[in-house]
MARZAMAR-153881 format. One line per field, with one value per residue: residue number from 1; residue in three letters; x, y, z of N, C-alpha, C, CB in turn. Coordinates in steps of 0.1 Angstrom, whole numbers, plus 5000, padded with zeros to 4 digits. Glycine has a CB too. Layout:
nr <- (NUM:...)
rest <- (ALA:...)
nu <- (X:...)
nv <- (Y:...)
nw <- (Z:...)
cau <- (X:...)
cav <- (Y:...)
caw <- (Z:...)
cu <- (X:...)
cv <- (Y:...)
cw <- (Z:...)
cbu <- (X:...)
cbv <- (Y:...)
cbw <- (Z:...)
END
This chain:
nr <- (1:2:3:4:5:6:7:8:9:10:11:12:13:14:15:16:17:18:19:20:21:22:23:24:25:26:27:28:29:30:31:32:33:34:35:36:37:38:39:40:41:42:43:44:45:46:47:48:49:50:51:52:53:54:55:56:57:58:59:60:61:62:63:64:65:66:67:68:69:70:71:72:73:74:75:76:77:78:79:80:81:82:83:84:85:86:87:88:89:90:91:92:93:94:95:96:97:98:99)
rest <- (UNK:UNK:UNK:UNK:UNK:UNK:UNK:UNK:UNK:UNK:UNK:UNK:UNK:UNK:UNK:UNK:UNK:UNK:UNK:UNK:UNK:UNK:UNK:UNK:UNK:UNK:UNK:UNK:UNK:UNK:UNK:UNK:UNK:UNK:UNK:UNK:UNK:UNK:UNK:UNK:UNK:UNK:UNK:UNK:UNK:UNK:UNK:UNK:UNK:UNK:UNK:UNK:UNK:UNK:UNK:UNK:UNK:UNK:UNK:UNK:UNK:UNK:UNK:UNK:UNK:UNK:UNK:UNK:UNK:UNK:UNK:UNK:UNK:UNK:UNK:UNK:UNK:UNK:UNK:UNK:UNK:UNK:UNK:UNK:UNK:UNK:UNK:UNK:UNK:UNK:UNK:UNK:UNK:UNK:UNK:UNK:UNK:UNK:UNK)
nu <- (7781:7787:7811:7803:7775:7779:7791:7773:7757:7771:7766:7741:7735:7753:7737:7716:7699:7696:7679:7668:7681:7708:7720:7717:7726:7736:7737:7717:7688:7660:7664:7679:7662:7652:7673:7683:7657:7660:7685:7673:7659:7676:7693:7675:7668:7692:7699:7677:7662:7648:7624:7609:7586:7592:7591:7598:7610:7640:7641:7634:7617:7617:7596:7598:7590:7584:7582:7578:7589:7609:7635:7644:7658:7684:7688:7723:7745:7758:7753:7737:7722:7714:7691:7678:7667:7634:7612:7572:7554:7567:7572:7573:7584:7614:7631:7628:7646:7671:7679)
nv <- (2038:2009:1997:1979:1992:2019:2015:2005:2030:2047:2032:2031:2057:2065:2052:2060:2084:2116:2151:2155:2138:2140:2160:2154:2157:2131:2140:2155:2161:2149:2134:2116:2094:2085:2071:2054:2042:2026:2009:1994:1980:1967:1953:1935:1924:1912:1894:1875:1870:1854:1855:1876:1886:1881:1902:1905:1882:1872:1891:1909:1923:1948:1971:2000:2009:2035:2051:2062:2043:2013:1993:1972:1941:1917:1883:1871:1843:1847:1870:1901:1919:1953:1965:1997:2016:2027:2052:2049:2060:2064:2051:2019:2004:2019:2013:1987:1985:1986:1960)
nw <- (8883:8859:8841:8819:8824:8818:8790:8778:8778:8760:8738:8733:8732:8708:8691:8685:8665:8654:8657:8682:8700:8694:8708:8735:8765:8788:8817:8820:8838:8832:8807:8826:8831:8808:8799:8818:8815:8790:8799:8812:8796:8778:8794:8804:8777:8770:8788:8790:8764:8745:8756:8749:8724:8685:8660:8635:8613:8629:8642:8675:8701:8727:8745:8766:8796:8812:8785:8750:8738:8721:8721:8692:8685:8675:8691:8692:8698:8724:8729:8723:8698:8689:8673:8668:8692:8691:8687:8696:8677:8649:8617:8613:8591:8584:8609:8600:8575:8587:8590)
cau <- (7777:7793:7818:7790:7769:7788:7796:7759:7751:7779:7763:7726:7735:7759:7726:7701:7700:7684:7682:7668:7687:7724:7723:7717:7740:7730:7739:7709:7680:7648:7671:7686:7655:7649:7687:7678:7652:7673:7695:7668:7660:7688:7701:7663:7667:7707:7695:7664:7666:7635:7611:7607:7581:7597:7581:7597:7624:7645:7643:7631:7615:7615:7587:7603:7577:7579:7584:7571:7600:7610:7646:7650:7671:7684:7700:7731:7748:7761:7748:7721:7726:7705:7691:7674:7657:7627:7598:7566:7545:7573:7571:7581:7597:7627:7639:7633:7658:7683:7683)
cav <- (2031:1999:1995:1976:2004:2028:2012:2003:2043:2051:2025:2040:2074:2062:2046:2070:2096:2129:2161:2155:2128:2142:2172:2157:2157:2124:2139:2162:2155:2146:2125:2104:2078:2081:2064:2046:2027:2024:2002:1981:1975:1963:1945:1922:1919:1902:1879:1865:1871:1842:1857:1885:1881:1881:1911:1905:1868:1870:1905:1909:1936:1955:1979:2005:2010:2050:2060:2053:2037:1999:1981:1958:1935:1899:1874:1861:1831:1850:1887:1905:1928:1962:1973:2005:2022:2037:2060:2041:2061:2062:2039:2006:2001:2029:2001:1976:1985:1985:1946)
caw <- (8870:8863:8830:8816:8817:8804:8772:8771:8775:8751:8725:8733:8725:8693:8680:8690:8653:8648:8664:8698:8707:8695:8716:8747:8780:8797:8831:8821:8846:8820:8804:8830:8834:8796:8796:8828:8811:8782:8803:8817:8786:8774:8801:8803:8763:8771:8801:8785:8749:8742:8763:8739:8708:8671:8652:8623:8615:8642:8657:8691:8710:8745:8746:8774:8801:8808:8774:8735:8727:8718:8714:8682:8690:8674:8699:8691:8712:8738:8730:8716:8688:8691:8658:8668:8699:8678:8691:8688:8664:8640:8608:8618:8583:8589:8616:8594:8563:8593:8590)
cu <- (7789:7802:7813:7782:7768:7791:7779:7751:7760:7766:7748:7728:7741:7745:7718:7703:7691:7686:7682:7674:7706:7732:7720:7729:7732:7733:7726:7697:7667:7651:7673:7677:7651:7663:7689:7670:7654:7676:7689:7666:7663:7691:7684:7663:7679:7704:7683:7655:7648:7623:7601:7601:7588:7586:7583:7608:7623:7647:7631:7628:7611:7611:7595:7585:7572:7579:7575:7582:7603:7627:7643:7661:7672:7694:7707:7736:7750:7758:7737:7729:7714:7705:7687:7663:7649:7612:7587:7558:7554:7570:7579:7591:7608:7635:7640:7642:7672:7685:7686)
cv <- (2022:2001:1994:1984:2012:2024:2009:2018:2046:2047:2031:2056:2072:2061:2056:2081:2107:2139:2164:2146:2138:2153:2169:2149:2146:2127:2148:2152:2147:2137:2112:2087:2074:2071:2052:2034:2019:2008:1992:1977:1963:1948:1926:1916:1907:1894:1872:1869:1867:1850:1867:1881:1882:1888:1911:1892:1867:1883:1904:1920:1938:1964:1988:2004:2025:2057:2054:2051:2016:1999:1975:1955:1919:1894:1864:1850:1835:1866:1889:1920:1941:1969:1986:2005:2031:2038:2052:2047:2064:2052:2030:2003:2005:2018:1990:1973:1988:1967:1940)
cw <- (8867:8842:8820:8810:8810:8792:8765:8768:8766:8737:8720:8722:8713:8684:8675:8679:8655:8660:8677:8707:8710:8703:8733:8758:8786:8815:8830:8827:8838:8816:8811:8830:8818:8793:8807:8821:8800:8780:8805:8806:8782:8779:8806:8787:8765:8782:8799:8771:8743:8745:8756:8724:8697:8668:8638:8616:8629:8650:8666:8694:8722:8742:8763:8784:8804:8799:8761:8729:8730:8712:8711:8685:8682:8682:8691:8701:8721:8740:8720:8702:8683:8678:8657:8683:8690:8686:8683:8679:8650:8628:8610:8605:8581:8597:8607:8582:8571:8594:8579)
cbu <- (7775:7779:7823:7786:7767:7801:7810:7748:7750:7795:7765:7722:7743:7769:7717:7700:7697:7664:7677:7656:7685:7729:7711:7705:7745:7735:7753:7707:7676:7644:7679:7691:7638:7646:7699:7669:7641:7685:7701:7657:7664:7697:7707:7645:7673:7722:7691:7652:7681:7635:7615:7620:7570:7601:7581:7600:7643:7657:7643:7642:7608:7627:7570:7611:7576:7584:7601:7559:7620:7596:7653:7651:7671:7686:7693:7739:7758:7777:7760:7706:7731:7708:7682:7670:7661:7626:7597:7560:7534:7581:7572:7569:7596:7622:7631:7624:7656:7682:7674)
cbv <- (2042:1981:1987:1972:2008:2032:1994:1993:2053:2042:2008:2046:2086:2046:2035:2078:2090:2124:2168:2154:2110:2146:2186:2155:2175:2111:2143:2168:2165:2155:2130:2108:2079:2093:2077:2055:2027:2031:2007:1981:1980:1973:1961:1930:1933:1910:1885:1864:1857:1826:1862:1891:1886:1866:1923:1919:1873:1861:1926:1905:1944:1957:1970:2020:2002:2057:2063:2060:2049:1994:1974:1960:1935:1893:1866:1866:1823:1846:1898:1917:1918:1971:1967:2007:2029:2029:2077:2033:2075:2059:2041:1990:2001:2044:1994:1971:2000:1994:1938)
cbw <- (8859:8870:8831:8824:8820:8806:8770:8782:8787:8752:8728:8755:8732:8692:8685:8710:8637:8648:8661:8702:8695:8682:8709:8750:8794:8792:8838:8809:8854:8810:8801:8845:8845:8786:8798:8838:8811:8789:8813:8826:8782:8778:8819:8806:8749:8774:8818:8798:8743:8752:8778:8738:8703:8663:8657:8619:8612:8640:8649:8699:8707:8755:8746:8769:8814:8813:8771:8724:8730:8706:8718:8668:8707:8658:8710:8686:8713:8742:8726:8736:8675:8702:8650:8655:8710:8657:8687:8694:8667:8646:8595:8622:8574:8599:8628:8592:8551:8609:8595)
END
């Protein structure tokens, strides 16, 4: 895992609130592709920012593909700024009093 990554799995799990998230060991197996796709995420949100619809202004989303979760995100000039990974049957407005 690249430098990079790590601080992007650090910042994942910082974000990530609530009971099932805080308790887990990312070397745990179940976990790793939920953190895996995380990354891809992520890393497609910060290399082509645009490509991504506006769901609400200027935040941005990456719908994961094995899971029901979605990165908000608004691009700044040279980075992206991650407002919440949030499970999709959640109430979308809970993300949105994070902007």
């Amino acid at each position: 895992m690249t430098d990079g990554a790590r601080s992007k799995l650090r910042f994942v799990e910082r974000s990530m609130t609530g009971p099932v998230i805080s308790d887990v060991n990312a070397s745990c197996r179940p976990w790793r592709g939920f953190i895996a796709e995380i990354e891809r995420c992520l890393d497609a949100a910060a290399e082509r920012p645009a490509t991504y619809a506006a769901v609400d202004k200027d935040v941005r989303r990456v719908v994961a593909n094995r899971f029901p979760f979605s990165v908000y995100f608004r691009a700044k000039e040279r980075r992206i700024v991650v407002l919440a990974v949030f499970h999709g049957r959640r109430n979308r407005v809970i993300w949105q009093h994070r902007t």
